[in-house]
FISETOR-576305 format. One record per residue (C-alpha): residue number from 1; residue in one letter; x, y, z. Coordinates in steps of 0.05 Angstrom, whole numbers, always signed. Layout:
N
- NUM, A, X, Y, Z $
...
//
This chain:
62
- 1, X, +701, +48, +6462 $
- 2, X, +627, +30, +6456 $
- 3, X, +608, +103, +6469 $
- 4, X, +644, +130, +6401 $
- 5, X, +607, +85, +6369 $
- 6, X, +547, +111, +6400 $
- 7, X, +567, +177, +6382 $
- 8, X, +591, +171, +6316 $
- 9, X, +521, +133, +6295 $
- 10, X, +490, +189, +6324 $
- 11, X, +529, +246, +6286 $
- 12, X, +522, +199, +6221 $
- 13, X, +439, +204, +6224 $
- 14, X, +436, +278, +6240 $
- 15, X, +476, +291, +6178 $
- 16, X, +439, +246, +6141 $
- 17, X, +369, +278, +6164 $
- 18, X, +388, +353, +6162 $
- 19, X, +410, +339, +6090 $
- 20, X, +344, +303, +6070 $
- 21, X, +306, +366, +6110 $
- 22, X, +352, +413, +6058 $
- 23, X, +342, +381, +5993 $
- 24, X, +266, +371, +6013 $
- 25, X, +254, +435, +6038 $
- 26, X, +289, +465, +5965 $
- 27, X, +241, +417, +5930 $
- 28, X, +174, +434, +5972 $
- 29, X, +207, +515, +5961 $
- 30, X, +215, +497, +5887 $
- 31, X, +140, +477, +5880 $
- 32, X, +107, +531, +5917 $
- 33, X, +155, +597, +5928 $
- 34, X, +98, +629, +5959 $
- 35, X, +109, +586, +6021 $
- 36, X, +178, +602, +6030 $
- 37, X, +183, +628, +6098 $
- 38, X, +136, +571, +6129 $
- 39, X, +174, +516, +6096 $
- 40, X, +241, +564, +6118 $
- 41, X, +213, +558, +6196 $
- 42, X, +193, +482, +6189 $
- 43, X, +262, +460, +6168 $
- 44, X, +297, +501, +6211 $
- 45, X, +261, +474, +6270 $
- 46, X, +262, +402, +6240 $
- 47, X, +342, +410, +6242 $
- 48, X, +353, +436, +6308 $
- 49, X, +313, +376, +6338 $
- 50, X, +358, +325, +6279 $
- 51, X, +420, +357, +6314 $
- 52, X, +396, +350, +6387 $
- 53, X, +402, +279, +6378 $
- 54, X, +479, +286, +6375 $
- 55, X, +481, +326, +6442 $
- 56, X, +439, +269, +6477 $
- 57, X, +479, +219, +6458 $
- 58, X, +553, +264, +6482 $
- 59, X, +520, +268, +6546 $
- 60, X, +479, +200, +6550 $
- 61, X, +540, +164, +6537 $
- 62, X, +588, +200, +6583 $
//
């Protein structure tokens, strides 16, 4: 029982981080479009490591 919660905290704070990586990585896009394909790599790498935190906590908890 304890473990879902686990989980579900988990799954709630990687959606809530890879959308703050989106909208800031539109804004920082927005301000300089010259920098599109670092900011592109940053946030891509920023969400894979948001969403790792889900995995660790499926197999943490189990």
């Amino acid at each position: 029982m304890i473990g879902n919660l686990h989980v579900g905290l988990a799954v709630l704070g990687a959606a809530l981080a890879v959308g703050l990586i989106g909208m800031k990585a539109s804004e920082a896009v927005g301000r300089n479009p010259g920098a599109a394909t670092p900011i592109l790599v940053q946030s891509i790498l920023s969400i894979a490591f948001a969403e790792a935190i889900v995995f660790y906590a499926l197999f943490l908890v189990q």
